[in-house]
N, C-alpha and C positions, 0 to 999 in steps of 0.2 A: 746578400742576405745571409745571417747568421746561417750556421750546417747545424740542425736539431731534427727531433721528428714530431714538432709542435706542427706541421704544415701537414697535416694529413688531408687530403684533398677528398673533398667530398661531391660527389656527381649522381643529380637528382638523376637524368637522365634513366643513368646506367641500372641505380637504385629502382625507378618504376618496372625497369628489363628485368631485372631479378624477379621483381613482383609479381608480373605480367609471368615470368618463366616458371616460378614454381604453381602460382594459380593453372596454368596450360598442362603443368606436368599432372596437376591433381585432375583436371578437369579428363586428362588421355587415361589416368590409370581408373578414373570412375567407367570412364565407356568402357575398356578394356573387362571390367568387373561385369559392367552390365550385358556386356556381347556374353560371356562369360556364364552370366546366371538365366538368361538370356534363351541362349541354345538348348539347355534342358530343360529348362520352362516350358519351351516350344515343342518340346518332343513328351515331355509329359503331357502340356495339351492337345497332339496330333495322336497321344495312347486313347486318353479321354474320348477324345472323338471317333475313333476307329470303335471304342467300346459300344459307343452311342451309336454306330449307325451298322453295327448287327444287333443291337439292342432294336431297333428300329425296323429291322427287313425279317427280328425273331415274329414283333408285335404284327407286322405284316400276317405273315404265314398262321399267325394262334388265330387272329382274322379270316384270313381264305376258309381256317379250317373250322373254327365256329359257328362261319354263318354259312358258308357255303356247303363243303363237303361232308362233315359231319350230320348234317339231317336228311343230307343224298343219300348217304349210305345206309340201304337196307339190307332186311334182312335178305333178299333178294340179289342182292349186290353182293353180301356176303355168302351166298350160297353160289353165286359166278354165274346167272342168269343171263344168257346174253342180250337179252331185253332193258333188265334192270341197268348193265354194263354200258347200254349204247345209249339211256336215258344218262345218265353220270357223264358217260365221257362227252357227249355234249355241252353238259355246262362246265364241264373242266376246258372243253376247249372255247366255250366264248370266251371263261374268265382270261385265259393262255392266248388270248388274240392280241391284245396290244407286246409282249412277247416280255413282260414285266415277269413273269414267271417262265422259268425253263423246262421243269418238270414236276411231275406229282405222282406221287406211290403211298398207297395204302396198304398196311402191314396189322396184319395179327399180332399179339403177343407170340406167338410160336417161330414168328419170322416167316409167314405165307405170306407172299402179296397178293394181296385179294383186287386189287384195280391199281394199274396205272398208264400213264399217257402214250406210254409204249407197249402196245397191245402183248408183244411176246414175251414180259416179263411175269404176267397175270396167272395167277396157280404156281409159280414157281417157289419153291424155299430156300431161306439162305439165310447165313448166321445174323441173327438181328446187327446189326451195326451198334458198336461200343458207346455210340452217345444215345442210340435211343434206347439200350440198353439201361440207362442210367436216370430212365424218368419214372419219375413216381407222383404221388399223388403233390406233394410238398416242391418237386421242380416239373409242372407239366412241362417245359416248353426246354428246348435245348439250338442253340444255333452254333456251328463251325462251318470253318470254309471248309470245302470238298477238296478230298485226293484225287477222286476218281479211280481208287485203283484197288478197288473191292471187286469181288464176281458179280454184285451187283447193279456194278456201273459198265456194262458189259457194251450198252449201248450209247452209252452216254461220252464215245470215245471222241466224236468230234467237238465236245462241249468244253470249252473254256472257263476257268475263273468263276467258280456258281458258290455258291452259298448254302448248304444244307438247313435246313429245322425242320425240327424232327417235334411234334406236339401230342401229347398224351389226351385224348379225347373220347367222349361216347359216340359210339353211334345212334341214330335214330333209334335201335332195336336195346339198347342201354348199353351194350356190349362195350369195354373199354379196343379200343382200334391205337395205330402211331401211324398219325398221318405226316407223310415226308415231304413239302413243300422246297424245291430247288431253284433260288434266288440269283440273276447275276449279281455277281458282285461289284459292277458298277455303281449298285445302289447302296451298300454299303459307303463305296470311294462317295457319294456323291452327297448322304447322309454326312459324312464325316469330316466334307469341306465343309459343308453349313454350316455346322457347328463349330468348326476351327475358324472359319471364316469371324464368326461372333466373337468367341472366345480371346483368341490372339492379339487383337488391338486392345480389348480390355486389359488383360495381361501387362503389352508392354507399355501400355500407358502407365499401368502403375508403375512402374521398374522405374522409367524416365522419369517421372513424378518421384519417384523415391530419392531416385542421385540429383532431382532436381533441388529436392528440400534441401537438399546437404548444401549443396552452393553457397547461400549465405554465411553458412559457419564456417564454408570451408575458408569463404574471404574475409570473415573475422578472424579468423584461424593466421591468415596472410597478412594482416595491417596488425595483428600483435606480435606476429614476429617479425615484421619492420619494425616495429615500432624498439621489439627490443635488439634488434642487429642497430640500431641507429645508437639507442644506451649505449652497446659496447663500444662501439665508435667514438660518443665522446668520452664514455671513459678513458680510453686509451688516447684521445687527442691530452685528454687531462693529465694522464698518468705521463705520458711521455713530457709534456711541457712543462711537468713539475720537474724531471729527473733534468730535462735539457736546462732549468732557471735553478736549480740546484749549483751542472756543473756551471752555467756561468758566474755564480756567483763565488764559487770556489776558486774559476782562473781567477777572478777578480781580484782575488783577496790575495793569492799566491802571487799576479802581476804589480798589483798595487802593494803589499805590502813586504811581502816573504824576500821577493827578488831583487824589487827596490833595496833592502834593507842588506841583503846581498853582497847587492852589485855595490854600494856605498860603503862596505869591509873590504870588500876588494880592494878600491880606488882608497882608500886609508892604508893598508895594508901596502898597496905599491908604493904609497908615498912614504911608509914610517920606512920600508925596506933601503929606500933611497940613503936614510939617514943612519942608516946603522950599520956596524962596523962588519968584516967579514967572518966575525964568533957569531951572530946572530940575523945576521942579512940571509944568509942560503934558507934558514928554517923559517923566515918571515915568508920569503919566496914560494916555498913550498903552499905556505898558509894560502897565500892569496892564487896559486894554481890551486889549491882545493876547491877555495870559493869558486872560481873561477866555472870548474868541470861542475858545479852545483847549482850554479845558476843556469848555466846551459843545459844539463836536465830539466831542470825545473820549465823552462821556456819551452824545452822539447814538448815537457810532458802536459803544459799547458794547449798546444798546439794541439794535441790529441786528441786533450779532452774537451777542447772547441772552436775546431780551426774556423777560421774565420769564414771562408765558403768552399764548399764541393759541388763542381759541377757532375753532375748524370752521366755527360757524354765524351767527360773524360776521368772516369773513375778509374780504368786501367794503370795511369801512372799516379793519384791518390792509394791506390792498393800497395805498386810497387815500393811508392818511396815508405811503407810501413814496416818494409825488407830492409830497410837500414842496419838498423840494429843485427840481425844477425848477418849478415854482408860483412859487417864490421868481426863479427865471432868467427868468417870463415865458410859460412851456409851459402848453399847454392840453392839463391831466389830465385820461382821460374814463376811466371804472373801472367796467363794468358785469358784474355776476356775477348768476347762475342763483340760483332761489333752491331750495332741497331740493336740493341736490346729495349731501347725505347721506355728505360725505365724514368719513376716521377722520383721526385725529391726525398719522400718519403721511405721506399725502398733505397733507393740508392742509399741513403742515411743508414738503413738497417744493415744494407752487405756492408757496407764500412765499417759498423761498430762490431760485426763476426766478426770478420776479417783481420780486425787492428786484435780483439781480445783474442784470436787464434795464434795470432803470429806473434802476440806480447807473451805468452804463454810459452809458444816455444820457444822464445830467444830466452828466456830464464829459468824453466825446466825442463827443457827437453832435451838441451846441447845437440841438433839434427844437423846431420850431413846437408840435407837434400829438403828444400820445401816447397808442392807444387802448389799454387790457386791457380785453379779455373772457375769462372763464371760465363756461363752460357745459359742459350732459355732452351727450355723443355715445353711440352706439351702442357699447357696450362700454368707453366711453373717457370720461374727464373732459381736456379740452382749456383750455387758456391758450393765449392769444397777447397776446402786447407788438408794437406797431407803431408807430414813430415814423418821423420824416418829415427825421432830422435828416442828415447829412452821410455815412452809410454807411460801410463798412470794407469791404475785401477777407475775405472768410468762410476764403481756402486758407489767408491769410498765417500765419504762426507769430506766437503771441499775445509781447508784448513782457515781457521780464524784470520777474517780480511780477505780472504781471497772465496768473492763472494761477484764477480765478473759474469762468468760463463752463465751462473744460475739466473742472475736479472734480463742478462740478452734472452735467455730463454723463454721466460716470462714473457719480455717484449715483443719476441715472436709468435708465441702462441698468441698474444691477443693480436696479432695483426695477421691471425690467420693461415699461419706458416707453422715448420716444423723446423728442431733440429737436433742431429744426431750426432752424438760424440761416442767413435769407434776408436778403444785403445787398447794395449795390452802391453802388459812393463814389457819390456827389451823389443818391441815388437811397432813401436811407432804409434801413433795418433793421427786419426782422420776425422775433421767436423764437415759436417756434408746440414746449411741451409738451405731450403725449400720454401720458396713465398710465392701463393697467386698471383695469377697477372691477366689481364681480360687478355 
């Protein structure tokens, strides 16, 4: 089989994997997004809720105290009757029987408590408390969890986790009272799953509903960049099998006609030499060793540019015999390749064409001692490097008219997916280091 890189091999296979891998990649960084927006969504709606079920155990207690306690409380009651007191604290304690309420204290403006469920707080004073401080006509109602650790919770020291609200209300006598209703706060936590309970699936329904819509674009998104990774692909099968029916038609023409026409000066030349005398026979001689070394370039350089076939799995001495030429100058070739690199036709074609314009480069500019290639595979990558020790070149410069080599493998590499980098420095040597994918 001709050595070109018109054979670029194409594998639906491997092509649907890519597919399949970047739709997977999209699909893990959408969940990722959505666990992501997700978490404080959840904790916003677990805030929501927690508001709603003291909002809920406040509307409680403005209750207890509307309809129950505030038309108890007489003027009788307010005056510390203990008639009036044991009439109250009766209905305080039916309503305190299912144990939905912990406590209840009724307070004056002045901060007396005038009744509550704990008989030895009743007649006593103390600094109004800071939230029911804070009601007036426009906030009657106030709810916070309890500290417990006022002088006024003096008794309240075996009570756990309660709930305060505090409600701005008349008494039966008109009188403005702050009745203190003290809530577990169970019924808050319990309030607050209800509503989280509701809440939360509607939430992440829509989230998933949301990264659900995207799917479809995201998989147009994916069959149009197949569509256009497959473009570059035959691009590059195109481009490359233009430049490969280029060179053949140039040996062609250099075989067929340049050499032929040649090698036919020669073999005239040996013949005219035969016949002429020793003033003119040595310089005929000369003629036909010129030809001679110019047609064996020309055949060399035919070979190059499209030997007839390279195999993959012995590219190792394809590389070396490219060391001729400077073997011949006096360079010390070292050419050591991987073995299994299990490369296709394709690649193999590309490190060939580094390789020969690396090493054609140095045997005519660089004059190197010493020129190492290795080719080994890497992590995702099969790598070449050319390192010679010879005279370097400025890497910015703009390459000189005709010598336009290095710039097209480049080309060729980038559309095949690959990198390559030329490290040089006058007195200081040249190193091109190729990089091409490989599954």
């Amino acid at each position: 089989m001709p050595f070109g890189l018109g054979t670029v091999r194409k594998d639906p296979v491997r092509n649907r994997s890519e597919t399949r891998s970047a739709l997977t990649r999209f699909l893990l960084v959408g969940l990722s997004s959505l666990v992501l927006v997700a978490a404080p969504t959840v904790l916003l709606f677990n805030h929501i809720a927690r508001d709603h079920g003291l909002e809920t155990v406040m509307e409680s207690g403005q209750n207890v105290t509307i309809r129950r306690l505030a038309p108890e409380t007489t003027s009788a009651v307010i005056a510390g009757e203990p008639a009036a007191l044991a009439h109250l604290d009766a209905i305080v304690r039916q309503r305190m029987r299912d144990r939905s309420i912990a406590r209840i204290k009724i307070w004056t403006l002045t901060g007396r408590v005038i009744y509550s469920d704990e008989p030895a707080l009743i007649g006593r004073i103390y600094p109004l408390p800071e939230a029911a401080s804070l009601l007036r006509a426009s906030r009657p109602n106030i709810a916070e969890r309890s500290h417990l650790d006022k002088a006024e919770n003096e008794f309240e020291g075996g009570m756990r986790h309660l709930v305060e609200v505090y409600t701005l209300a008349r008494a039966s006598t008109g009188e403005q009272l702050i009745f203190e209703v003290y809530f577990p706060f169970s019924l808050v936590t319990k309030a607050q799953h209800g509503l989280l309970i509701q809440m939360a699936p509607v939430g992440l329904a829509a989230l998933v509903l949301l990264s659900l819509v995207q799917l479809p674009s995201a998989m147009h998104l994916s069959r149009r960049v197949e569509k256009s990774r497959q473009s570059r692909e035959r691009l590059l099968v195109q481009t490359v099998a233009a430049a490969d029916h280029e060179r053949r038609r140039l040996v062609q023409q250099l075989h067929d006609d340049v050499v032929q026409d040649l090698a036919g000066v020669g073999y005239a030349l040996s013949s005219l030499a035969e016949h002429l005398g020793t003033t003119n026979g040595p310089a005929v001689e000369r003629l036909e060793a010129v030809v001679r070394h110019d047609v064996a370039v020309l055949r060399a350089m035919s070979t190059e540019l499209y030997p007839q076939q390279l195999d993959p799995h012995n590219l190792a001495s394809s590389i070396s015999d490219l060391g001729a030429a400077l073997r011949e100058a006096g360079a010390r070739v070292d050419v050591d390749v991987d073995e299994h690199l299990g490369l296709d036709d394709t690649t193999a074609t590309l490190i060939y064409r580094v390789a020969r314009e690396s090493m054609h480069n140095a045997a005519k500019h660089a004059q190197p001692h010493n020129v190492d290639v290795r080719l080994a595979r890497a992590v995702g990558h099969t790598v070449l490097t050319v390192v010679d020790d010879g005279r370097g070149f400025e890497p910015t410069a703009e390459p000189a008219a005709g010598h336009l080599g290095l710039k097209l493998i480049r080309d060729t590499v980038a559309e095949a997916g690959g990198t390559l980098l030329v490290d040089s420095l006058i007195g200081r040597g040249t190193r091109v280091e190729l990089s091409l994918p490989h599954d």
